[in-house]
C-alpha positions as CSV (number, residue, x, y, z in Angstrom):
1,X,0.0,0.0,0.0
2,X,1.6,3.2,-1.5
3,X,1.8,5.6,2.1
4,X,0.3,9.0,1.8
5,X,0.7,12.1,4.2
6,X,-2.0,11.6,5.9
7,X,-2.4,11.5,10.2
8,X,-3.6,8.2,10.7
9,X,-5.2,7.2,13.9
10,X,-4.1,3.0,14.5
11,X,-6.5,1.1,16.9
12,X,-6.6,-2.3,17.8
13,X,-9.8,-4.1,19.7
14,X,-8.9,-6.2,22.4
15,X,-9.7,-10.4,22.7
16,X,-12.4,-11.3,24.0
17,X,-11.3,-15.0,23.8
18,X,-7.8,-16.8,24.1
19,X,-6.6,-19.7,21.9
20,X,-8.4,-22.5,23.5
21,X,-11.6,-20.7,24.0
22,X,-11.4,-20.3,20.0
23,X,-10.5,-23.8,19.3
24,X,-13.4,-25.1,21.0
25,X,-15.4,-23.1,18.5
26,X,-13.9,-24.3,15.5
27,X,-14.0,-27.9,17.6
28,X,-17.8,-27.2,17.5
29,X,-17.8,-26.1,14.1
30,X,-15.3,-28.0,12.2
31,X,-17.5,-30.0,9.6
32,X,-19.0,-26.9,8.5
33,X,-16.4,-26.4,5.7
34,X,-16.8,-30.0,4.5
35,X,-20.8,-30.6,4.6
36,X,-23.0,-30.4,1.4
37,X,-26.4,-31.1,0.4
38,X,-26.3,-34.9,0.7
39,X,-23.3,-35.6,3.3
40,X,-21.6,-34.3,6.5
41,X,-18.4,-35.8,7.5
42,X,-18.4,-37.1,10.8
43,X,-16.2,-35.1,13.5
44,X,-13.6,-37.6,13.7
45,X,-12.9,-37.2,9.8
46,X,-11.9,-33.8,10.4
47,X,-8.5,-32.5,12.3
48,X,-7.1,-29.2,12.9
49,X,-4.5,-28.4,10.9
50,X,-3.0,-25.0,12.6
51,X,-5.0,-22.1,14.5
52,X,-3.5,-18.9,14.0
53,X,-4.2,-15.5,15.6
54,X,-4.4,-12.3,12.5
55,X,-4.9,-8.8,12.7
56,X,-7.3,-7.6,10.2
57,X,-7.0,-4.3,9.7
58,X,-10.8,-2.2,8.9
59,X,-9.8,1.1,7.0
60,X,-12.5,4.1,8.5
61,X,-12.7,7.4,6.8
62,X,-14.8,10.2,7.8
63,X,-15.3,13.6,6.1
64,X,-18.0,16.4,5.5
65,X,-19.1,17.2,1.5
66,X,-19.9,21.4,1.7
67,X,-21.2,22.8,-1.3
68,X,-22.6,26.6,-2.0
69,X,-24.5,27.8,-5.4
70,X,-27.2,29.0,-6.9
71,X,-29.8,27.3,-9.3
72,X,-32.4,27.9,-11.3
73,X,-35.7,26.8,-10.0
74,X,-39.6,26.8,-11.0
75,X,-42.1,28.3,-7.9
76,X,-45.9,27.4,-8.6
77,X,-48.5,29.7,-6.2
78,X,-52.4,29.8,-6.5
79,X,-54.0,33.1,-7.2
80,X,-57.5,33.9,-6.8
81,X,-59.3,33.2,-10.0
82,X,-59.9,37.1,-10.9
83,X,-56.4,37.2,-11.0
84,X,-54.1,37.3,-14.4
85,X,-51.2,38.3,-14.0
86,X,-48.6,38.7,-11.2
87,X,-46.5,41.7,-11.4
88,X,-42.4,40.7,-9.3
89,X,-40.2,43.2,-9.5
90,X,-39.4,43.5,-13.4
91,X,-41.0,41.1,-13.9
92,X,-44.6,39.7,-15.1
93,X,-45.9,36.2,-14.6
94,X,-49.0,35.3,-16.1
95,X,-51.7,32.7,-15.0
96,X,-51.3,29.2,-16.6
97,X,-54.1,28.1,-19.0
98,X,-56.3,25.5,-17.6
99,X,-56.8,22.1,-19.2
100,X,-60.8,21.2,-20.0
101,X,-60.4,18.6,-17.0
102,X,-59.2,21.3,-14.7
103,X,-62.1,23.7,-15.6
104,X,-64.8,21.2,-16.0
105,X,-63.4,20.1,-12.1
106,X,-62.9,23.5,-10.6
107,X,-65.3,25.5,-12.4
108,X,-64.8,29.6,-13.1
109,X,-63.9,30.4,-9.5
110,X,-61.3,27.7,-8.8
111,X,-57.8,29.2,-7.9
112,X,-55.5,29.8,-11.0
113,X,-51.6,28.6,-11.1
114,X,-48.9,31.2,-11.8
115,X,-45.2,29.6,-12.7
116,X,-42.8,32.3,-11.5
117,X,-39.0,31.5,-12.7
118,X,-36.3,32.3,-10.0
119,X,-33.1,31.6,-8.3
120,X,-32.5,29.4,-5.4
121,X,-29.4,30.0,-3.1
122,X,-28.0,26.6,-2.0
123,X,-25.7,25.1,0.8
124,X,-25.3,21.9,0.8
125,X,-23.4,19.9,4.0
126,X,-23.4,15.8,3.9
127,X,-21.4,14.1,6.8
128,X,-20.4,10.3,6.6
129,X,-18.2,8.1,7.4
130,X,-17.1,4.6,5.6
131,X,-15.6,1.1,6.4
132,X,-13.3,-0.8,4.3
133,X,-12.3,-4.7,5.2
134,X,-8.7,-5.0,4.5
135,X,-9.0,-6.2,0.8
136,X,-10.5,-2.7,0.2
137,X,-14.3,-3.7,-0.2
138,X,-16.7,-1.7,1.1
139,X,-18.6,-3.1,4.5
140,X,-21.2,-2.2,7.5
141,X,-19.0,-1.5,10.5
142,X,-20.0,-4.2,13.6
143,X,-17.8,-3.1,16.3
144,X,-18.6,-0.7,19.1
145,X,-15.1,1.4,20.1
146,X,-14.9,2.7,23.7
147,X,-12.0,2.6,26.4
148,X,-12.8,-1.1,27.3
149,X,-12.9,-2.5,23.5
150,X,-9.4,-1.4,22.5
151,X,-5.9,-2.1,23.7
152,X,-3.5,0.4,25.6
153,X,-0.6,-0.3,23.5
154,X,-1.9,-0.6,19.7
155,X,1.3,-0.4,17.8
156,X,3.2,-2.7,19.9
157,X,0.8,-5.1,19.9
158,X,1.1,-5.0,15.7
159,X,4.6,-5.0,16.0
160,X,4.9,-7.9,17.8
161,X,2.5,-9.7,15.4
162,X,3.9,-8.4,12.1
163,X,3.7,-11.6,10.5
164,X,0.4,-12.0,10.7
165,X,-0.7,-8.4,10.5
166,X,-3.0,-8.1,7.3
167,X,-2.8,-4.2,6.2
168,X,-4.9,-2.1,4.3
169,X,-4.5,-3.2,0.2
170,X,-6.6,0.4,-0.5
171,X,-4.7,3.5,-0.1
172,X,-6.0,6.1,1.9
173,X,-6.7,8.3,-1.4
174,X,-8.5,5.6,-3.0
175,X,-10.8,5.6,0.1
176,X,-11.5,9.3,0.2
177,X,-12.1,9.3,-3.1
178,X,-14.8,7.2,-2.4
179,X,-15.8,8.5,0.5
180,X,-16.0,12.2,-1.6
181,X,-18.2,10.6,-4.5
182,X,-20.6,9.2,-2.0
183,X,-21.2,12.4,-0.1
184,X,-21.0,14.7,-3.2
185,X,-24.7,14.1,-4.6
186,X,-25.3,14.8,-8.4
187,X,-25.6,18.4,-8.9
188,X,-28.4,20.0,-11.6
189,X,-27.6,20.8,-14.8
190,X,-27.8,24.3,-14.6
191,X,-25.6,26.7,-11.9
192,X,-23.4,28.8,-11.5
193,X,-21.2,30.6,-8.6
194,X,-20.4,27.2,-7.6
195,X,-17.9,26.8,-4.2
196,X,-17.0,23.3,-3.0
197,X,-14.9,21.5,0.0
198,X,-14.7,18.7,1.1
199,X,-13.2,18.2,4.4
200,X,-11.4,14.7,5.6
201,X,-12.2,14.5,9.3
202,X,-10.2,11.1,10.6
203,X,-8.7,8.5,9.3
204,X,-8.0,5.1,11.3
205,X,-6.8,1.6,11.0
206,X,-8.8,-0.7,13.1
207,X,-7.3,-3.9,13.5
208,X,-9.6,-6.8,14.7
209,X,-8.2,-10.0,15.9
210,X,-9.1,-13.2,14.0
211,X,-8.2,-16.9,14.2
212,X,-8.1,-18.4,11.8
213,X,-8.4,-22.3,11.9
214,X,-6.6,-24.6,9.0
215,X,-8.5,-28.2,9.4
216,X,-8.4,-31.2,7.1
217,X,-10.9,-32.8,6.1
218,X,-12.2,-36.5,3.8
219,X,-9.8,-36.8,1.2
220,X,-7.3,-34.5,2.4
221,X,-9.9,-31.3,1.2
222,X,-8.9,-28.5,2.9
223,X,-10.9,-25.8,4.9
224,X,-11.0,-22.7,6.4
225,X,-12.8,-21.1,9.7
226,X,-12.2,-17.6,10.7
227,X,-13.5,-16.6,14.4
228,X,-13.7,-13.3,15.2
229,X,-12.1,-12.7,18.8
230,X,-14.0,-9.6,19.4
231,X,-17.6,-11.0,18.9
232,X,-17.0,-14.6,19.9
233,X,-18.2,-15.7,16.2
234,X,-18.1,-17.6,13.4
235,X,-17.3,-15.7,10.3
């Protein structure tokens, strides 16, 4: 992942479960990988391979979309039906003709419709934030961050699990970018005196413990189970 100057806030959650509690999970789950529509291999076909711990890293961006301009816009009021014409500054609007539905509905005294053309002044803010998993797709963040969730020492914690630190694959101006086209809503046609910003607000790594269990299965097929260590789960 190509670095850019950005001030990245790194977080790591903490364990909720140690190596045996998670290899009693994959214990209770380890035909899962191997079961189809007809057949499920019995437990004792099955062996774990290795169970390893990762850190999976979430990529969170958070920015606000401001935009200012003006636009051209189309303002219907009802007039009282002895009126004809509205009279605006320079301007003169006239009453809109009725169709033989509206008149056979409303009759002679029924309010008439005046279109009066104008110019809307703008301001736009949209606030967001988005998640990343660590391949750079797009996902629904699940975790709740507070003082008790995450660990004291982050970076050492990575350090000392380098190995099997998985990193963001997006970079961070891939992610803005997308955060950007998300918050920045189609514009109409016709403006002008346009102003724009957008403003990145934070920008963290949040790395979430997973084991991940190896196991063996009937004919030496091989499968996967991941447990988060956070949410005691099955992934």
């Amino acid at each position: 992942m190509v670095k850019s100057n950005y001030d990245v806030k790194t977080t790591v959650l903490r364990k909720s479960i140690e190596q045996d509690e998670a290899e009693q999970i994959v214990e209770d789950k380890k035909t899962s990988p191997f079961k189809s529509l007809l057949s499920r291999p019995k437990k004792e076909e099955v062996h774990l391979h290795s169970l390893k711990l990762y850190y999976e890293c979430i990529l969170l961006v958070s920015g606000k979309y401001i935009a200012d301009y003006f636009r051209k816009a189309v303002h219907t009021i009802s007039v009282p039906s002895n009126v004809n014409e509205v009279v605006l500054g320079d301007g003169v609007f006239p009453i809109k003709s009725k169709s033989t539905l509206e008149k056979a509905f409303v009759g002679k005294r029924g309010k008439n419709k005046i279109d009066i053309k104008l110019e809307e002044h703008v301001f736009v803010e949209e606030e967001d934030e988005l998640a990343f998993d660590h391949h750079g797709r797009e996902i629904n963040f699940p975790f709740k961050v507070n003082s008790k969730s995450v660990e004291n020492y982050p970076k050492r914690i990575l350090e000392q699990n380098e190995p099997n630190v998985k990193r963001p694959e997006l970079t961070y101006d891939a992610a803005i970018d997308k955060l950007q086209t998300m918050l920045k809503k189609p514009l109409e046609t016709d403006v002008r005196d346009l102003s724009e910003e957008f403003v990145l607000r934070e920008i963290t790594e949040l790395y979430v413990p997973i084991f991940e269990a190896r196991l063996i299965g009937p004919k030496k097929k091989v499968g996967l189970i991941r447990v988060d260590a956070v949410r005691k789960k099955v992934l």
